[in-house]
C-alpha positions as CSV (number, residue, x, y, z in Angstrom):
1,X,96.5,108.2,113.6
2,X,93.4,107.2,115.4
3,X,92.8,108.4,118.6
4,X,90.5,106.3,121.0
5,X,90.0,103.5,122.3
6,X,89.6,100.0,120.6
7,X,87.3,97.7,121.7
8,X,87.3,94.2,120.3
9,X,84.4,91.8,120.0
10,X,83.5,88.4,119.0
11,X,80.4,88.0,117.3
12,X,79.6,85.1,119.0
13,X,79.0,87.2,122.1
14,X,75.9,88.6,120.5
15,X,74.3,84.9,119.5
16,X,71.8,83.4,122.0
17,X,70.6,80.2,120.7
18,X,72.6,79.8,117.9
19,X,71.0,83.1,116.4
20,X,72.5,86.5,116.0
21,X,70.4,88.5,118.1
22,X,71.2,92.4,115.8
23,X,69.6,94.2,118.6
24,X,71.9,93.4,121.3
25,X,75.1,94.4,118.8
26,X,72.8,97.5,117.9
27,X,72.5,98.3,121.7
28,X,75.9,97.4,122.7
29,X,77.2,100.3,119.9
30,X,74.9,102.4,121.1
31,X,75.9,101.9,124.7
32,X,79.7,102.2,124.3
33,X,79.6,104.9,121.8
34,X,81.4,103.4,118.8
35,X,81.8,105.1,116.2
36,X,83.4,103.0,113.5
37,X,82.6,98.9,113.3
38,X,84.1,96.7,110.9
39,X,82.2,93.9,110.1
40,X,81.7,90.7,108.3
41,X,80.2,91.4,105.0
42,X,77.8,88.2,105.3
43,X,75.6,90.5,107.5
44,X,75.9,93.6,105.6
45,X,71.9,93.7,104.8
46,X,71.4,93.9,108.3
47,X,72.9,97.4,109.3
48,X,70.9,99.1,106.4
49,X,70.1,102.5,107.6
50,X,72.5,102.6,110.6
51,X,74.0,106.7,110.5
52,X,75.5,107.0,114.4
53,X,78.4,105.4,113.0
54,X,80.6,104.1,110.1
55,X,80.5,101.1,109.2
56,X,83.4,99.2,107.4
57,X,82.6,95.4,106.1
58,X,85.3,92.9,105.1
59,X,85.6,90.0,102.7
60,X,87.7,87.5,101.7
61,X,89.6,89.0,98.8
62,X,90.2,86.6,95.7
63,X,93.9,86.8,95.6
64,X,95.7,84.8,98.3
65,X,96.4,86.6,101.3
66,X,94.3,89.1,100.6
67,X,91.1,91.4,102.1
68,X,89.2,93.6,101.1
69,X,88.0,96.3,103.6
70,X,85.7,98.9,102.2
71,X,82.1,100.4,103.4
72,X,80.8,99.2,99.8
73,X,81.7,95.9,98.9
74,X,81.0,96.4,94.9
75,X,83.9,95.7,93.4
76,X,84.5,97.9,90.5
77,X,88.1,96.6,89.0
78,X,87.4,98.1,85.9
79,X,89.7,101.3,85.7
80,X,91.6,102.8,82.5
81,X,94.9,101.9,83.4
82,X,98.0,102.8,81.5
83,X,100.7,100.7,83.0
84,X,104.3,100.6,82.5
85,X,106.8,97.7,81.0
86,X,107.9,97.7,84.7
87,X,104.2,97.8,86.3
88,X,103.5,95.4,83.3
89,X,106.2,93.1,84.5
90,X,105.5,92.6,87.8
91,X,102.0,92.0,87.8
92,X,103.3,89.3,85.4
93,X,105.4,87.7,87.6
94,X,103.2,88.1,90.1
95,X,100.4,85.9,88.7
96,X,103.3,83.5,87.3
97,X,104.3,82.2,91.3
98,X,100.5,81.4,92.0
99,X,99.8,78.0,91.9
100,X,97.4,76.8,89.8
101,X,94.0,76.7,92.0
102,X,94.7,79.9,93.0
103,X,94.9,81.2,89.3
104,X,91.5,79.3,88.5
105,X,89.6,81.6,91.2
106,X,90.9,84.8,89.6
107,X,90.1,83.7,85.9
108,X,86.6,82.0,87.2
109,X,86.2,85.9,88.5
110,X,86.5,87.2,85.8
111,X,84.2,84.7,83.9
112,X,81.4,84.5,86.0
113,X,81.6,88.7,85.5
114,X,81.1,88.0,81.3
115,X,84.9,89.6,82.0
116,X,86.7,86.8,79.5
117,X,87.9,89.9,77.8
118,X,89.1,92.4,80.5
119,X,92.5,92.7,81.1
120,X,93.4,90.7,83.7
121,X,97.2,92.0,84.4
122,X,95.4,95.0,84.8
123,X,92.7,94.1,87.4
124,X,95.6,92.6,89.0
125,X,97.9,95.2,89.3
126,X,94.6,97.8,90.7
127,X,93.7,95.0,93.0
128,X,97.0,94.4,94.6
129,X,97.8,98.4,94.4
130,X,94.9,99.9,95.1
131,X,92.4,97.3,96.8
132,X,93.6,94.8,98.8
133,X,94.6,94.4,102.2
134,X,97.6,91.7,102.4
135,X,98.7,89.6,105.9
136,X,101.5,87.1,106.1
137,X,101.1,85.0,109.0
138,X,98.1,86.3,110.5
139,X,100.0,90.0,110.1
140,X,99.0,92.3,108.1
141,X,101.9,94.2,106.0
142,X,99.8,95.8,103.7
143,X,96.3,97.8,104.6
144,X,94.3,99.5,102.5
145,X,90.6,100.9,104.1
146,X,87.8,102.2,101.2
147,X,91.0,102.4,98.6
148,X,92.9,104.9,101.9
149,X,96.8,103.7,102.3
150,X,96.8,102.9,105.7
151,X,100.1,100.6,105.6
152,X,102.4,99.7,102.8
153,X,105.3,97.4,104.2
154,X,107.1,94.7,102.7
155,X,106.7,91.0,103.3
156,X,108.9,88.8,105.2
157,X,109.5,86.3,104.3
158,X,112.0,84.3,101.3
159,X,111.2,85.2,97.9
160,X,111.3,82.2,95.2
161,X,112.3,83.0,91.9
162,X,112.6,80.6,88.7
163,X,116.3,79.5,88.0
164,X,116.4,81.4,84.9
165,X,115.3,84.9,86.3
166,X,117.8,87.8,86.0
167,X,118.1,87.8,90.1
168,X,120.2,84.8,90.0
169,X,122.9,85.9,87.4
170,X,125.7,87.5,89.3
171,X,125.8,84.4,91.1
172,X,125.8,81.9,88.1
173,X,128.2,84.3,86.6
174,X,130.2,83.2,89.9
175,X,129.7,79.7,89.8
176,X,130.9,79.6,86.3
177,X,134.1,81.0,86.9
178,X,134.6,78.8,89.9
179,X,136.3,75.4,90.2
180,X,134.1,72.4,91.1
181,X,136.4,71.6,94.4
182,X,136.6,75.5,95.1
183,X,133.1,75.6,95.4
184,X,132.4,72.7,97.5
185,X,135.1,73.7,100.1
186,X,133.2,77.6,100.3
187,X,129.7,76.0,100.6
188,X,131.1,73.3,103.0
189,X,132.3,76.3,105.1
190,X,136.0,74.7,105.0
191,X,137.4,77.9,103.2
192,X,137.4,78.9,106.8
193,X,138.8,75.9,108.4
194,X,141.1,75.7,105.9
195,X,142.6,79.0,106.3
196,X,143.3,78.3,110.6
197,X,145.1,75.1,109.4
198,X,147.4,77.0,107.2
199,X,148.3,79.2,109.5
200,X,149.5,76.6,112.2
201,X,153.4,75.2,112.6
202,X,152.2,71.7,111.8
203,X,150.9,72.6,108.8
204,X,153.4,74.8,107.5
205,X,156.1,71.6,108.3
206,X,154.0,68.8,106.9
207,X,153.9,71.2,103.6
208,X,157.7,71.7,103.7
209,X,158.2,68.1,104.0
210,X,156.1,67.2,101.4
211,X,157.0,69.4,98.6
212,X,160.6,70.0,99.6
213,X,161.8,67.2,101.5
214,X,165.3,68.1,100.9
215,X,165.1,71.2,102.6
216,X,163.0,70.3,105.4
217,X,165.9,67.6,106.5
218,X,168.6,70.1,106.0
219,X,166.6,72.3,108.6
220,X,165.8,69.4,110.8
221,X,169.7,68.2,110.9
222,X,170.6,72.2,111.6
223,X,168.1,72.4,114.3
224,X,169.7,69.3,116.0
225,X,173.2,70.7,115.5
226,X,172.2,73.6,117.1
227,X,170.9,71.4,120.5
């Protein structure tokens, strides 16, 4: 819980001639007694040396979505990592949805590190678990400030599987076992429908007549009789 007020600030504010001008943000911290700043990490060699307050840079993380907020942006993914079949999974499945630009800047990551070699299910899984910041929408579900759990929320939004994942087979199970007509009339929404009609006098004579005309004449004669 963070107690105090927060005070938000474009950058812009602090340009004068289409040049950051450091002292004015220096002064302007100074003057409003701040004590924590997050900022862009493309200025980071600037506020070398700074100690009246903590400073937290972000980045663009590499994984889509992602952020990385930290007050050293040296990224050491290398950790001895014992993960589970389940963990294992996952991460697995995880890296299986990306499309296919997205998977080339995590392996040209690792390449341009001399990483060819490093496991990358398990930089994944310490990334996405231990790392990363993720926002859906311009909201963030998931924070994570110098490796501290902030926030850890869920997503929302429709999750894609592939046809052939175990998610999908209690309902193939069902469709197997249903007829062809059946179906149609439950995804139509006419099970419904069908069920007021059946329930009305019309109905119920129009069946009579049809499958026991006999009868339904018989009735019709001894309702007249009866008038």
């Amino acid at each position: 819980v963070y107690v105090g007020e927060i005070i938000y600030k474009n950058i812009s504010d602090f340009f004068i001639a289409k040049e950051l001008k450091y002292e004015l943000l220096l002064d302007f911290l100074q003057q409003e007694k701040i004590t924590k700043i997050f900022l862009d990490a493309s200025i980071k060699l600037q506020f070398n040396g700074i100690d009246y307050c903590d400073i937290f840079y972000f980045q663009k993380g590499i994984l889509p979505h992602s952020w990385f907020f930290a007050k050293k942006l040296d990224l050491d993914y290398k950790q001895d990592l014992n993960l589970s079949e389940q963990k294992l999974y996952q991460v697995k499945e995880y890296f299986l949805t990306l499309k296919e630009d997205e998977k080339k800047v995590i392996l040209d990551f690792l390449s341009q590190n001399n990483d060819d070699k490093y496991d990358l299910y398990k930089m994944l899984y310490y990334l996405i678990n231990e790392l990363y910041s993720f926002e859906h929408d311009g909201i963030f579900y998931q924070i994570i400030i110098d490796k501290e759990k902030m926030l850890i929320a869920q997503k929302h939004d429709k999750s894609f599987y592939p046809l052939r994942s175990f998610v999908y087979k209690p309902y193939l199970h069902e469709l197997k076992s249903v007829r062809p007509f059946s179906f149609l009339m439950k995804i139509l929404g006419l099970e419904y429908l069908g069920a007021m009609i059946s329930h009305t006098k019309f109905y119920r004579l129009a069946r009579k007549l049809f499958f026991n005309p006999k009868g339904f004449f018989e009735d019709l004669r001894a309702k007249k009789a009866r008038n």
